[in-house]
N, C-alpha and C positions, 0 to 999 in steps of 0.2 A: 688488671690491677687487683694485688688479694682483696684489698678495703672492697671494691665494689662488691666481688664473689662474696664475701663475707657478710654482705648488707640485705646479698641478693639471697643469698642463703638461710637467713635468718629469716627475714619476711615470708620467704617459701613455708621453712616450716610452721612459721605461725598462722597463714593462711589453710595449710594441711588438716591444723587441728581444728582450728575455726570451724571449717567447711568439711571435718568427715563423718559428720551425719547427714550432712545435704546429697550422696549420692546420688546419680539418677538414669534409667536405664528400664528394660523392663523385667518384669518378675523372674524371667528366666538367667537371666545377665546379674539382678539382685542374690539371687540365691548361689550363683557360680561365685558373686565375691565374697558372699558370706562363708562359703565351704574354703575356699581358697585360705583367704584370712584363718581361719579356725589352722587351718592345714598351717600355713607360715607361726601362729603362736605357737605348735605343735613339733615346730621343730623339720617338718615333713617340706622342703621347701622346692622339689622335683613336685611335686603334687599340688605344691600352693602355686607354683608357677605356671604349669597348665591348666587348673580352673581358673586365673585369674584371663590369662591370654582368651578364653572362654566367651568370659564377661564381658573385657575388651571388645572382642567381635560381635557380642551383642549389644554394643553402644552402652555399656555401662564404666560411667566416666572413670568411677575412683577407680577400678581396677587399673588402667592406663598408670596411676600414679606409684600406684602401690609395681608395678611391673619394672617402672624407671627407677624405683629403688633397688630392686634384684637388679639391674641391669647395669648399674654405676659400683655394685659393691663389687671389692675384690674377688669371692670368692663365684660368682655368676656374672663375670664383665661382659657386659657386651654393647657398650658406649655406641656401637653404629646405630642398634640396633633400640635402645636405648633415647636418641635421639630423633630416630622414624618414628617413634611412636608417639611420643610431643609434638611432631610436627605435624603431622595427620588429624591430631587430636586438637590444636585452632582453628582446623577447618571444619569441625563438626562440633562446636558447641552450643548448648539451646542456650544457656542461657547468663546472665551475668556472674556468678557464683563460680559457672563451670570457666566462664572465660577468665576470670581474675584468675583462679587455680591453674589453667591452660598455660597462659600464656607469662605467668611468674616461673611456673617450671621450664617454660622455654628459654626464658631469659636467663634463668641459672645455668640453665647449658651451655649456649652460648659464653657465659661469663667465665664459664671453668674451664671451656675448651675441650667439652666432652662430646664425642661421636661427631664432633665439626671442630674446625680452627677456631682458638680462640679469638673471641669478637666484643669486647665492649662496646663499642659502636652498636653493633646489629641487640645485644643485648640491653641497651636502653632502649632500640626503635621498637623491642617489644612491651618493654614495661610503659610506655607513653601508649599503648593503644588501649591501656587498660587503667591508667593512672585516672580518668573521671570515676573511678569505680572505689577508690581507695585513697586514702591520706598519704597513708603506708607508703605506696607507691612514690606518689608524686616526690615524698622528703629522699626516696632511695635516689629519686631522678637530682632532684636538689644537689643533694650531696656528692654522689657523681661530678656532677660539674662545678660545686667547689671545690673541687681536689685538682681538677683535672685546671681551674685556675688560674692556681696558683703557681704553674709556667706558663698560662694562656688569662690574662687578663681581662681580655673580653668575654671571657665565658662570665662573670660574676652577674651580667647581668641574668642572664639565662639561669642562673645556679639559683638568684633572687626572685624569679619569677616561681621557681617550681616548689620554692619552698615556703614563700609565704601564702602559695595555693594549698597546701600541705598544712601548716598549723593556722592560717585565719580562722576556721571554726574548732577550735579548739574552744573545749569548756571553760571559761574564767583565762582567757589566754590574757585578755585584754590587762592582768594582772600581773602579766610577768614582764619584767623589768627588759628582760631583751628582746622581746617582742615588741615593746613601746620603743625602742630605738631600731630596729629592723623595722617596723611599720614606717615611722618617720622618716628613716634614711631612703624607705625603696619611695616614700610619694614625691620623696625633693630627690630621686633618680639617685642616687649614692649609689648604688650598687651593690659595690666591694663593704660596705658597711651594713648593707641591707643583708647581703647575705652572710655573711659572719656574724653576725648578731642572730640571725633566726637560725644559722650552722648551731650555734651554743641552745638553742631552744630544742630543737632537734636532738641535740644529742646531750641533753642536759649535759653539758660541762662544766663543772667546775663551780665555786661560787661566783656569785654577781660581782664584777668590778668597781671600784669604788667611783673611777671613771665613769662607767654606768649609771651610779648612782648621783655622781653630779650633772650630769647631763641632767638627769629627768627632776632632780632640783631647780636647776636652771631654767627648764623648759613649765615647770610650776607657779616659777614666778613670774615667767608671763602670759599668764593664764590660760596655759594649754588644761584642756579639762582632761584627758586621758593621764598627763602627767601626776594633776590634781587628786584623781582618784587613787593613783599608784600611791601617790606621797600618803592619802589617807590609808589605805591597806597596810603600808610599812609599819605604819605608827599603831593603826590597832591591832593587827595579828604581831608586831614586833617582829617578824621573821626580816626587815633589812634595819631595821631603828630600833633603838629603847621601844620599848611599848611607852604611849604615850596617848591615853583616851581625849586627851583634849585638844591637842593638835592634831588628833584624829577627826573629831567632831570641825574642827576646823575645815581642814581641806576638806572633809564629804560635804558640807554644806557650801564652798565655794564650788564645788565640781555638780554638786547638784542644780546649786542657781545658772549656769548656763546651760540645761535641758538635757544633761545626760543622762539616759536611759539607765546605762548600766551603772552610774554612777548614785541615781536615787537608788536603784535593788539595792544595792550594798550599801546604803547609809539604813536602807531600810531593816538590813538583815542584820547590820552593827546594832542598831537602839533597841531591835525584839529579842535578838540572843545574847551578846555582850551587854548591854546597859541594862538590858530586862523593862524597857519603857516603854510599853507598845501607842502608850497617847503621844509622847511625843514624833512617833515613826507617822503621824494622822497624817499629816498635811503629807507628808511625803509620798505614803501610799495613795492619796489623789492626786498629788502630783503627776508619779509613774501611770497611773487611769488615764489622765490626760494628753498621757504621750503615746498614747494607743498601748499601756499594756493590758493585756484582757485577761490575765489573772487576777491584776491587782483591781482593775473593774468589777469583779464578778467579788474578790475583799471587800473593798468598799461597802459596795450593795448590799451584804450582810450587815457592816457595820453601820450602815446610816440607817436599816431596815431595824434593829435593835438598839442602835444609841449604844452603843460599846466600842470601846479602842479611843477614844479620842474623837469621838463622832457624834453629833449630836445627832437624835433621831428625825429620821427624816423620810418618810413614807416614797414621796415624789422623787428625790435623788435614789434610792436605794435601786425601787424599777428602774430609773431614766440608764444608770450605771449596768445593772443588769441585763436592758435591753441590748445594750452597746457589747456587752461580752458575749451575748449570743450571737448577735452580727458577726461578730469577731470567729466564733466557733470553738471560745471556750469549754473545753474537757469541764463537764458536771454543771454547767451553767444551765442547764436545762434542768437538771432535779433542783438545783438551786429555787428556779424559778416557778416551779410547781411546790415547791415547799412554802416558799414565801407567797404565792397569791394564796394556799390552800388557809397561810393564818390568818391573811388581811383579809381574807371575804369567804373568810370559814361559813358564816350563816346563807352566803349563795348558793353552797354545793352541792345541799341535801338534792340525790337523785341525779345525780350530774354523770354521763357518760362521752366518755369522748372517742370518737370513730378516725380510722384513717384509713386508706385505699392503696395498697401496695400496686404494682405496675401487671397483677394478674388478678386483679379485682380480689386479691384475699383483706379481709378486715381483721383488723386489728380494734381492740377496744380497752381501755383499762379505765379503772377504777378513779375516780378524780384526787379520793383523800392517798394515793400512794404516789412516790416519789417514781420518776418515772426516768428513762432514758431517752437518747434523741428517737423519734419516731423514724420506722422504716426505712420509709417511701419520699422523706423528705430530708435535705442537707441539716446539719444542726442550726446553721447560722440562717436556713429561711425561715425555723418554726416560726421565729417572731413574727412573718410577713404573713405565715401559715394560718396562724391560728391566733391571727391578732391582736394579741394581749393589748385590746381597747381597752382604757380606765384599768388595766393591769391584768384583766381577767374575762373580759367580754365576751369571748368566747367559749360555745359549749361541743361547738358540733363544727366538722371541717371536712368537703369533700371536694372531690376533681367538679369539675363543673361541665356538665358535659355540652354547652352550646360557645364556639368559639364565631365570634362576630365574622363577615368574611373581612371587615377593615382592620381587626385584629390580626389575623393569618396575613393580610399582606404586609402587618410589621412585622412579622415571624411568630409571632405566638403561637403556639403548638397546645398550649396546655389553663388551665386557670383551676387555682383554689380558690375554695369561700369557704369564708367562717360565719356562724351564725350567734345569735342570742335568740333563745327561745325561753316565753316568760309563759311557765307554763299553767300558771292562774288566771291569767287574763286571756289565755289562748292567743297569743299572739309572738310572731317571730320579727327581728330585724338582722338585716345582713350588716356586720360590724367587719369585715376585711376580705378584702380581693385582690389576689398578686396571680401575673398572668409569666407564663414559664416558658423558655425555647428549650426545649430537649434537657429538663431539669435547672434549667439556671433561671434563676429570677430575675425577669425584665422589670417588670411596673409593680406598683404596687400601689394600692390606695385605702388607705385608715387612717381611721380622725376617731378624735375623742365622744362624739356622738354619735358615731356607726354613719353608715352610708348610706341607709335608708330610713324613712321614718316607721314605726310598726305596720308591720301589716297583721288584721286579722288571718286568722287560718281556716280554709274551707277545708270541708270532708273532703276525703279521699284526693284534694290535691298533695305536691310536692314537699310541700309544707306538714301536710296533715301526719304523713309517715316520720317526717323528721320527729314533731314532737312527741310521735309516740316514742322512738328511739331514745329521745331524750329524758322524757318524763316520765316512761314506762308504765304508761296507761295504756 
């Protein structure tokens, strides 16, 4: 079928471009496709075609592709020869990049009926060994089988399966009008409407029907929240309605009161960029915190940390929010979190060093007043257990702990941090947090608001004694 070759062929080359600086092979095999290449822009294509064969033989992938090109053109056919060398070439590849590339060029062979019988069949069963790897893929497999259909009506289910694998992670999909009726149709099994509806997503066709657009009316008014949010998008961006801010505001605040994630973002992203309101967006942006999103956490926690946006100041909620987006493993919640203890208990830091232990005993130390990124040797989301920001900042000093109980080893503990408070006036230290580790991941952990031991004085030259010099720099 041309449509498939056509579909198959395009992907090909956009996969080409993508991936043709991922070559891979070794220096000898590199440098033969680099002469090669020079040699083909050159006009010189007897000469581009033997160093490339070269490279080929030295396991260097891209030459393989660049070869099946001279070997499909008219003027250097050699289609047999041309298809030995894609086929050779998915039994040798390391790694996912090379396989996607591999095995799309085989599939267009196949599909065009070059150096083999033409095979649509055989030309899907190799895009499906590679369709986890790609979108791309999956919507070519999709499409396929809605064409092929529409005289085989049992295919639609198959056609619906591959295509809403294909755009469900799509960015903001959750916004497009045929996808909210392809989603709907394939969970009540529709099929034939599942996949003609995500067919039109796929191959943006056309505009939205007005059909479309009553459905997902209709499906508003009884409180489907996906619909809800759709109907709010139409009316603020105006791209299917009049623009209309207020029956905007409308449906985002119905679609938000039944706990839809992506429904508070978006009312959230209307009232900061459209309305320009960032206090009214307040409750929202805690709302979305409490649905587990860990950016809008790690939001929050600056704004109740300062009393700005709609937020009254609030020391205890800023941490508490903070804490929860490091768990999470919020991107920058960790400088976040050293910027904000550095203001709240700026007068505890004078002299403050903090140490950590990578897995080849190298130390790491920085500076307490600078903003810092995740440590090493630990996940982002355990620093909090790490370095147990007791009362927000308890902690000065954090190391592997090296005695593992033998009742700890037989629940599997392999590892334990501790964090300390050393008060270095009174010469005395308390252990303020302890989380015990199996091969990096954090089992237990134990911190409370008054540390976990009561002070201990510090004798000379014990374990103690070195810490506080480390820390006090006495």
């Amino acid at each position: 079928m041309s449509h498939l070759k056509t579909l198959i062929c395009t992907a090909l080359v956009a996969i080409l471009l993508l991936l043709s600086s991922a070559a891979s092979g070794n220096s000898a095999g590199k440098e033969n496709f680099n002469l090669g290449r020079e040699a083909m822009a050159q006009g010189q294509h007897d000469k581009a075609i033997q160093l490339l064969e070269q490279a080929a033989s030295q396991g260097y992938s891209d030459a393989v592709t660049l070869l099946i090109r001279y070997y499909i053109s008219p003027e250097f056919e050699n289609h047999k020869k041309a298809f030995e060398l894609a086929l050779a070439r998915v039994q040798t590849v390391k790694n996912d990049a090379e396989k996607l590339k591999a095995y799309s060029e085989l599939a267009s062979l196949y599909a065009q009926g070059i150096g083999v019988p033409k095979d649509e069949a055989k030309a899907i069963e190799q895009l499906k060994k590679v369709a986890h790897l790609s979108s791309n893929v999956s919507a070519q497999i999709g499409v396929y089988y809605f064409n092929q259909a529409q005289s085989n009506p049992g295919l639609f289910k198959e056609s619906a399966q591959w295509i809403m694998k294909a755009i469900k992670n799509q960015l903001r999909i959750y916004l497009n009008p045929n996808f909210l009726v392809a989603d709907y149709a394939f969970n009540n099994q529709d099929y034939k409407t599942a996949a003609t509806a995500g067919h039109l997503v796929i191959t943006k066709g056309g505009a939205t029907s007005q059909e479309t657009l009553g459905f997902l009316s209709k499906r508003a008014e009884q409180g489907d929240a996906d619909a809800l949010l759709f109907q709010a998008f139409a009316y603020a961006s105006g791209h299917y309605f009049t623009k209309d801010y207020k029956k905007a505001h409308t449906f985002y605040q119905q679609a938000a009161a039944k706990n839809h994630l992506n429904a508070v973002i978006e009312y959230i992203a209307f009232l900061e960029e459209a309305v320009k309101d960032h206090n009214a967006a307040a409750p929202y942006r805690v709302q979305g915190a409490q649905l587990g999103h860990s950016k809008l956490q790690k939001i929050i926690a600056k704004d109740y940390f300062f009393g700005i946006n709609g937020l009254a100041k609030n020391t205890n909620e800023a941490f508490r929010w903070l804490n929860q987006a490091l768990r999470n493993g919020e991107h920058g919640a960790t400088e976040l979190w050293m910027e904000l203890n550095s203001k709240h208990y700026k007068a505890d830091h004078s002299g403050w060093i903090q140490y950590g232990y990578g897995e080849n005993s190298s130390r790491h130390h920085y500076e307490p007043s600078l903003i810092i990124g995740p440590i090493s040797n630990l996940r982002q989301k355990d620093i909090y257990l790490a370095m147990g920001m007791v009362k927000h900042s308890k902690v000065q000093y954090y190391e592997p702990y090296p005695g593992i109980y033998p009742d700890e080893v037989e629940k599997g503990y392999d590892s334990e941090v501790v964090g300390y408070f050393v008060d270095c006036k009174s010469n005395k230290v308390m252990v303020t947090a302890a989380t015990l580790y199996n091969r990096n991941q954090q089992m237990s952990s134990n911190i409370n608001e008054s540390g976990l031991t009561e002070w201990i004085t510090i004798e000379p030259n014990s374990h103690f004694y070195h810490l506080r010099n480390k820390v006090c720099k006495n």
